[in-house]
Every structure is written in structure tokens, then in C-alpha cells.
N, C-alpha and C positions, 0 to 999 in steps of 0.2 A: 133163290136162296134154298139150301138142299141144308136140313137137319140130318144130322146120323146122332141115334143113338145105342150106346153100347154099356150093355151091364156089366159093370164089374166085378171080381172074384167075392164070392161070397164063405165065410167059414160058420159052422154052426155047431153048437157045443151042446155034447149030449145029455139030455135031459134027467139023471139020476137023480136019485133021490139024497146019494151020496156027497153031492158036487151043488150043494144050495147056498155056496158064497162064492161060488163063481159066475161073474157077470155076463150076459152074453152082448158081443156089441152086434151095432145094428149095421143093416145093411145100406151100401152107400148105391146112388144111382149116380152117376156120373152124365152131362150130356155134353155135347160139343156140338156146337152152334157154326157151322160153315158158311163163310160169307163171302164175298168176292173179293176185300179188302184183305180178313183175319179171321183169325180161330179162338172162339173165348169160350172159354169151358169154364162149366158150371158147376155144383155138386146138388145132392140135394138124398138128406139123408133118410133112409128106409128103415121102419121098424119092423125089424123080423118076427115074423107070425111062427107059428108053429103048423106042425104039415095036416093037410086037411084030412090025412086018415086019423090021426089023433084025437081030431077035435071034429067028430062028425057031429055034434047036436049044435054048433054054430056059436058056442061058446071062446069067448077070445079068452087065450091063457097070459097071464105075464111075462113079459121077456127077460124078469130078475128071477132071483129064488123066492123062496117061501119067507116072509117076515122081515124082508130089506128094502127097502124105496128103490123106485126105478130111475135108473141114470141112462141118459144119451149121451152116447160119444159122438163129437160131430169130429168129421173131417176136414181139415187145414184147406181152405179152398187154394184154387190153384193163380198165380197171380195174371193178371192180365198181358197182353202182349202187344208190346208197342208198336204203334204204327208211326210209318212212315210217311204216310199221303196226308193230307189234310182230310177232315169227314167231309161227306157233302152235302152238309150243312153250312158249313162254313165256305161265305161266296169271300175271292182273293182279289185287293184290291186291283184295279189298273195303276198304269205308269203315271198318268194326269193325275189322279185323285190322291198319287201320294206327293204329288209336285205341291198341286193345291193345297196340300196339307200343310204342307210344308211353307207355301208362303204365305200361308193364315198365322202360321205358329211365327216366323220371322217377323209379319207386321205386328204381333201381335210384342214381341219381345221388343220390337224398335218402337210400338207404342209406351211400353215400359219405361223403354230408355230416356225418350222424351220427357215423359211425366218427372223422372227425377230427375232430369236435367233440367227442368223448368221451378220445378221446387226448389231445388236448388240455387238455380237463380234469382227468384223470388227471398228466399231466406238469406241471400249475400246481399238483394237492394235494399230489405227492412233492416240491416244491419248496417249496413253504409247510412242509411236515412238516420237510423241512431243516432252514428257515428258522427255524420253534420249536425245535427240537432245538440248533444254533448258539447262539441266543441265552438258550434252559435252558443251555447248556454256561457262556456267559461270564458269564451271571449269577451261576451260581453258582464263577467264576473270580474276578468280582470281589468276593464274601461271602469271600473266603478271608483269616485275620487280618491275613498279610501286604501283602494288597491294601488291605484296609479301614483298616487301620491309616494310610493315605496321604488319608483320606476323613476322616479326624478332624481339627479342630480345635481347638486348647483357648484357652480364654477366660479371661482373671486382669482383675480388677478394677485399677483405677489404686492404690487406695487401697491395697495387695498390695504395692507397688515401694516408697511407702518406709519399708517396715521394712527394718532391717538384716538382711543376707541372704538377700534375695528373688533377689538376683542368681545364685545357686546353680540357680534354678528353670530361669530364664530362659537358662544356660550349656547345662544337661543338657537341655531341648526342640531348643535349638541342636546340640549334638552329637548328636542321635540324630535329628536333619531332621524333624522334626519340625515341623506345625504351629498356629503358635498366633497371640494377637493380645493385646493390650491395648486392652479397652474396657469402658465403666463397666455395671454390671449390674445386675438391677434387687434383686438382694440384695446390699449391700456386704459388701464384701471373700470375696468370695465368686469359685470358679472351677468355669469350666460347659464342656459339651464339646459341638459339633454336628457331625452326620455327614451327606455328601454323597451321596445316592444315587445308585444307578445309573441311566442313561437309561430303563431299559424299566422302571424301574417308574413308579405314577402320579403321585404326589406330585411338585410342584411345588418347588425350592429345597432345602435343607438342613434337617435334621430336627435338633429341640433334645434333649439326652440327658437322663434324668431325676435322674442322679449330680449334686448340687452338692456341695462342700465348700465350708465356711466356715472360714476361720482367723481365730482369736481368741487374742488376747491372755490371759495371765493375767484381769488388771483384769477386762479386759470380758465373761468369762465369771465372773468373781463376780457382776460385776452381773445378769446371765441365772439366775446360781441366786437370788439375793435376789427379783428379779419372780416367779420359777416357786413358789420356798418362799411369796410373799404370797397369791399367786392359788391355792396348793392350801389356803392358812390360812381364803380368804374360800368356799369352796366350788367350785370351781372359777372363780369371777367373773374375768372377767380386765379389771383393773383397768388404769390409767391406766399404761403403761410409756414408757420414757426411755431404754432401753438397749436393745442391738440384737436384743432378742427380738422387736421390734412386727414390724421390718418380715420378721424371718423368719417368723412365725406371717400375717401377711396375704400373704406369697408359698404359707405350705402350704395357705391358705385358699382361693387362686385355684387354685392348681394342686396338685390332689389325686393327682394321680401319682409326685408332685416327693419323690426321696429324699435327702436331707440329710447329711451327716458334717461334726461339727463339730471342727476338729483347735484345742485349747487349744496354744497353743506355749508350754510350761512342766512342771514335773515333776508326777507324782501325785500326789493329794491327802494320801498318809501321806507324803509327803518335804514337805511345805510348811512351811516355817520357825514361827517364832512370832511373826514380825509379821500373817502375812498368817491365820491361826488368829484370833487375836484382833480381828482389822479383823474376819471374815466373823461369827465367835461376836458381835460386838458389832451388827451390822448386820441378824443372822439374829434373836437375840435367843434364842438356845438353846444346849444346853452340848454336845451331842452331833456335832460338826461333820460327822465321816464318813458319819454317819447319814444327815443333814439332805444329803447332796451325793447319797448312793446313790436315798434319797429320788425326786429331781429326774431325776436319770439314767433312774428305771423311769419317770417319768411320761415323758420327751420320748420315750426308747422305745416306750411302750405306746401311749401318744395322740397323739405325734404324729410319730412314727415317724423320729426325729430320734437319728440316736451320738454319742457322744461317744467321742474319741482326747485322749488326751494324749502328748503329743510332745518331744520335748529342743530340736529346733531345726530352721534350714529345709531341711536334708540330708535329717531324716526326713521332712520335711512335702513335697522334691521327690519321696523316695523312693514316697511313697503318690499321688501324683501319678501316677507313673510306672505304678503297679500297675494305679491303677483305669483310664487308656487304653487298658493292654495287655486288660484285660480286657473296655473296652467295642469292641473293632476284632474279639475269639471273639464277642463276643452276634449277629450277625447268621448267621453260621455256623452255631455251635449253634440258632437257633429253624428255620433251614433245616431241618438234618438231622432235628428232633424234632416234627416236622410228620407223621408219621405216624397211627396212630390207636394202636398200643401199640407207643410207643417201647423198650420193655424186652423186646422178642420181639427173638431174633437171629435174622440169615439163614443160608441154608443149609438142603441138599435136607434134611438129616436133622431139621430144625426144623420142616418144612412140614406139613400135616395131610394126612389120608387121605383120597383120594376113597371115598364110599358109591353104588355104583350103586341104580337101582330096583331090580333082584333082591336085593339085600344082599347081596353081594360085597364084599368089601371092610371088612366090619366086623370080621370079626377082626383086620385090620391094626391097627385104632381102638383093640381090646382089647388087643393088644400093646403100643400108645403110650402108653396109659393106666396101663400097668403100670410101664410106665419110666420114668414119672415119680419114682416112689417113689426116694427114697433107695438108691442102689448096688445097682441093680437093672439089669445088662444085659442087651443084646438073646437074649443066648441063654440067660440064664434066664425073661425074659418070653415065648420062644420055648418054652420045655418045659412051662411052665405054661399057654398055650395049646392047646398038643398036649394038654395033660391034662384040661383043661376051655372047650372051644370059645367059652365066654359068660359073662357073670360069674351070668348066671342059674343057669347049670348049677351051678355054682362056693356060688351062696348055697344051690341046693338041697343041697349036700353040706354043708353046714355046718347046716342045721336036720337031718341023719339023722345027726348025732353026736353024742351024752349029752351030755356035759360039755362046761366053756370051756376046760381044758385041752385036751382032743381037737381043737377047732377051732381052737387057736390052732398047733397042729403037725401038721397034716392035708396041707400042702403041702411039708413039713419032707423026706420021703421022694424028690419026684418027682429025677428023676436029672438030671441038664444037660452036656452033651456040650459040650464047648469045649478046641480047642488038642488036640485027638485025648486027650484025657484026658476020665473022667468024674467027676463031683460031684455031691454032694445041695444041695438048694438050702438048706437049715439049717432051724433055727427060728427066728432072728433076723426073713430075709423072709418067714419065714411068716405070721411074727405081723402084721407090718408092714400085710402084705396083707388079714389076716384084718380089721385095725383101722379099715383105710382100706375097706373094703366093709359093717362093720356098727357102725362107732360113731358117736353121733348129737350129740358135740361138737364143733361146728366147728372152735374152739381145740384142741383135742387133739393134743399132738405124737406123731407116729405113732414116731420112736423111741425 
């Protein structure tokens, strides 16, 4: 590297005595700095002295006048000059290192991408989970009797209105808001009920209930035992009928689900006068009436799964009306709740079973549980009988090293049971109990 330096033009202002508010500026030294790269000039400014014939005793004079502060003028340095090359300083990457670079910055961004794609995912399955959870809640909001009860319908046949006091029915669905309809059905005089499901289930429209009731006159249920008494006389044949069994036996025929209640509006068969005795004994052609009616009753029970009510009038026949709605608005509720696998197990921690590790740990809890089940057996006597024999192995082994059935049956009679800071023998009662329910080999056997 080669320096040149060059002084440049200097002016100097004559020293009068005249001329003492004039300032002298100073002198500039300029350098330039030659480099292989560039030229960077520099300044650097000079305070002019005064000439050393002047000032031979070595006294330095001021470079202002007489009685003014001294000012430097500095000179505008000069701007730098751009380079073209890079310094060499500065090492330039390779082709690899910016590749690398490059697929650190890409994994790194596709790591990005992941992460909120997965959040994302994440925040759509805790909102679907919601979203089942919400509509498990309102579903089974709207299963609840009071709800569903608003989801029933009920259906009375035309041919129902006019008998005398049907108006009774039709008053009591009215006052209790209830809904209903008049329309013709496909078993006369017959009343059916359908229920409106909830949106989220699959089923399409209103679902048909399988409760019908029919109301029958006195008349027309004599005529129903007369067909039932001919057809069990011809073997079961069922013969040519006129009265309204046909079309109730080709409704149980189509729909085998279909449960029936027939309400007679008329009194029991031991209050029935002697005209209508004598009409049915004449008609039946046998002397034993009640027989011949009880008869008929087990068959429509047994075969075709049809009751019979008898009724005083249409108060009681709203009143059973009234029962079996209330009752079909609980059936969705209850097959809810009893959806389980054993619906007869209660909850609660102390209901729950015992985990068994692979070490066996844990199985003595098993043999305490098992103990408590027995009849008025509590935790802190199945606790000392534990303590006394850890297994029911051990337990059977001490009952074959004892003579007699006596012996065995009071072998546990002794051990002590600490409870309530008091102590007690466990008896002979749970002895036995215990001893019965570990070696006796009738299932049926009541243990006490």
C-alpha cells in the first residue's frame, strides 16, 4: 500500500495592525490513502503559525486578532468512494451453503405450516366434541317426560264422537293442552298415539305408537266372544266373522308389534243383568256364562295378546286415556337411561371393581369385595377376615385341616373386628355364611 501525501494551497493574510477583525483561516492538510481496491481521502486541518522570522524567541502568536476568540474553520471532508468488490473481509458464501440455507428456511416454514395445520385441527375436534356433547345434552332434554309429552299426539277415530259422552275425552285433552286429532283409522273406533321425534335423530316424520285402544260397546263385544267361543269350538279355524274381531285380528296380523286394550263401556260380567245372560247363554249355546267369557279373555291374552277393561263410562275410559299418554311421553326416557349393559348395577366409587395389577396387587381388595357381598357383612369385618387369611385358598386350606362340619362352620366365629374404637368377634352367624358360600355346591342354596 503506497500513501502520497500532498499539501495543499495555502493563503495567508497579512499581519496589520490595521486589519485585527479579520480572521485568518487555517491551513488544511489533505492526505490520500492509495489502496489496491480505492482512493479515500482524508482531511485534517492545520493551524497556521506565524513565520519563524517573526517569532524568533519561540513564542507562539494567535492565529485571530487582538481581543476576539479564536475560530477554526474546518473543511467539508471529502465523501467516500464506492466500491465495487466486496472487502476482504467479507468471505462469499458457496453454492451448497446457500442451498442449505435455503432448505433449513423451507423446513422450517413447512414446520410452521404443520404446527397450524395441526392446531387447527385440534381446535375443529374440541369443537365438534362440543358440538356432540350440546346436542347429547338436548337430546336427551328433549326425552325428558315433560318435553315429550308436547311430542304426542293422540288420534280418536270419528266413529268415538258419537257416542254419548265422548265429549268428556275431548274437554280433558283440551284442558291439559294437549294434542290430538280426529281422524278415521284403520281399526274402528279405535285411539292411537304418534310421537314426533327429535331433529338429530334419523327417522323421517312422526313415529306410530304401538298402544291402541279400542272402545266397544256392551253389544259389540258379546258379539267378539260369540266369534272367539266359535273359532276355539272349530279348532282354532277362524271362520267367517261380521263383527268387529275381523278387522281387529287382520290389524294384529299386519302389525305384529301392535298392542291392543279393549275398554268394554259396561259393567262386569257377574253384574250383567238377565236379559243380556240369557241373549249370550242363548247365542253361546252353553250354561256356564262366566266360564265361557274367562275362557275367551285367556285366549285374546295368550294368542293374541289383546286385554280386556271393563269400564262404567267415558270419565273412566278419558281417565285411561289419560294414563296410558302419561306413560308413553316416560318410554323414551327410560329406554334412554337403560341403555346400559347392566342396568341394575348402581354408581358410585364404592360400587366400582378393583383394579388387579400384573404383580397381583391388588387382589386382596377383590377378596374383601367378594366378602361384602354376603349378607351384613361390613367393610371392617371383611377387613379382619382378610387380615386372618390373605386368599380364600388359604381360607379353604384351613377348613380341610379341621375334623368335623361343626368345626368349619365356626372357625371364623373367633377372629376379632375392631370398629368404632370398640372390639367384636365376628359370630357364628358370618361364619357360617361364609363357610357356605366358599364350599357349597347348590347354586340355589340360601346362604342364610
Amino acid at each position: 500500500m503506497a500513501r502520497v501525501l500532498k499539501r495543499a494551497k495555502t493563503w495567508e493574510i497579512s499581519e496589520s495592525e490595521n486589519d485585527s477583525d479579520i480572521e485568518t483561516q487555517p491551513e488544511c492538510l489533505v492526505a490520500y490513502v492509495q489502496d489496491d481496491s480505492n482512493i479515500t481521502a482524508s482531511s485534517y486541518t492545520v493551524v497556521k503559525q506565524k513565520d519563524n522570522d517573526h517569532n524568533k524567541d519561540g513564542q507562539q502568536s494567535s492565529s485571530t486578532t487582538q481581543g476576539e476568540p479564536r475560530q477554526d474553520a474546518l473543511a467539508p471532508p471529502l465523501p467516500p468512494a464506492r466500491s465495487s468488490t466486496p472487502s476482504p473481509g467479507r468471505k462469499r458464501r458457496s453454492r451448497e451453503e446457500m442451498e442449505a440455507d435455503r432448505e433449513k428456511a423451507d423446513e422450517r416454514k413447512k414446520a410452521r405450516e404443520q404446527l397450524r395445520v395441526s392446531k387447527t385441527k385440534e381446535k375443529e375436534q374440541k369443537r365438534l366434541e362440543q358440538q356432540t356433547r350440546n346436542d347429547a345434552a338436548e337430546r336427551l332434554k328433549s326425552y325428558r317426560p315433560v318435553n315429550c309429552l308436547k311430542c304426542l299426539t293422540v288420534f280418536i277415530d270419528p266413529a268415538l264422537l258419537q257416542e254419548e259422552g265422548s265429549d268428556i275425552l275431548l274437554g280433558t285433552l283440551s284442558a291439559f293442552e294437549w294434542r290430538f286429532s280426529v281422524l278415521s283409522q284403520k281399526l274402528p273406533q279405535s285411539i292411537t298415539w304418534t310421537r314426533d321425534l327429535p331433529q338429530c335423530d334419523e327417522a323421517d316424520g312422526p313415529v306410530e305408537e304401538e298402544q291402541t285402544l279400542l272402545v266397544l260397546s256392551l253389544s259389540d263385544f258379546m258379539d267378539m266372544v260369540v266369534c272367539v267361543k266359535q273359532t276355539l269350538q272349530s279348532d282354532g279355524e277362524e271362520l267367517e266373522m261380521k263383527s268387529v274381531l275381523r278387522p281387529l285380528l287382520e290389524c294384529l296380523n299386519s302389525n305384529t308389534k301392535m298392542v291392543v286394550t279393549v275398554l268394554v263401556l259396561g259393567s262386569c260380567p257377574g253384574s250383567w243383568g238377565h236379559a243380556i245372560r240369557q241373549t249370550l247363554l242363548s247365542r253361546l249355546g252353553t250354561k256356564d256364562l262366566i266360564l265361557d267369557i274367562e275362557e275367551v279373555l285367556v285366549y285374546l291374552q295368550l294368542y293374541r295378546n289383546v286385554s280386556v277393561a271393563f269400564l262404567d263410562g267415558w270419565q273412566e275410559v278419558t281417565d285411561h286415556v289419560c294414563s296410558v299418554t302419561k306413560a308413553l311421553s316416560k318410554r323414551p326416557f327410560k329406554r334412554l337411561t337403560e341403555r346400559v349393559e347392566l342396568p341394575f348395577c348402581v354408581d358410585g366409587s364404592w360400587a366400582s371393581g378393583a383394579r388387579v395389577e400384573r404383580d397381583g396387587s391388588g387382589l386382596g381388595q377383590v377378596w374383601s369385595r367378594q366378602i361384602q357381598q354376603l349378607n351384613r357383612v361390613s367393610p371392617a369385618v371383611a377387613s379382619a377376615l382378610v387380615a386372618a387369611y390373605p386368599s380364600p385358598w388359604l381360607l379353604l386350606q384351613a377348613y380341610e385341616g379341621v375334623a368335623t362340619e361343626e368345626e368349619r362352620r365356626g372357625l371364623l366365629a373367633g377372629i376379632l373386628v375392631k370398629s368404632g374404637g370398640k372390639e367384636r368377634r365376628i359370630g357364628p352367624e358370618i361364619s357360617t355364611r361364609v363357610y357356605r358360600s366358599l364350599t357349597a355346591q347348590n347354586p340355589q342354596l340360601v346362604l342364610d
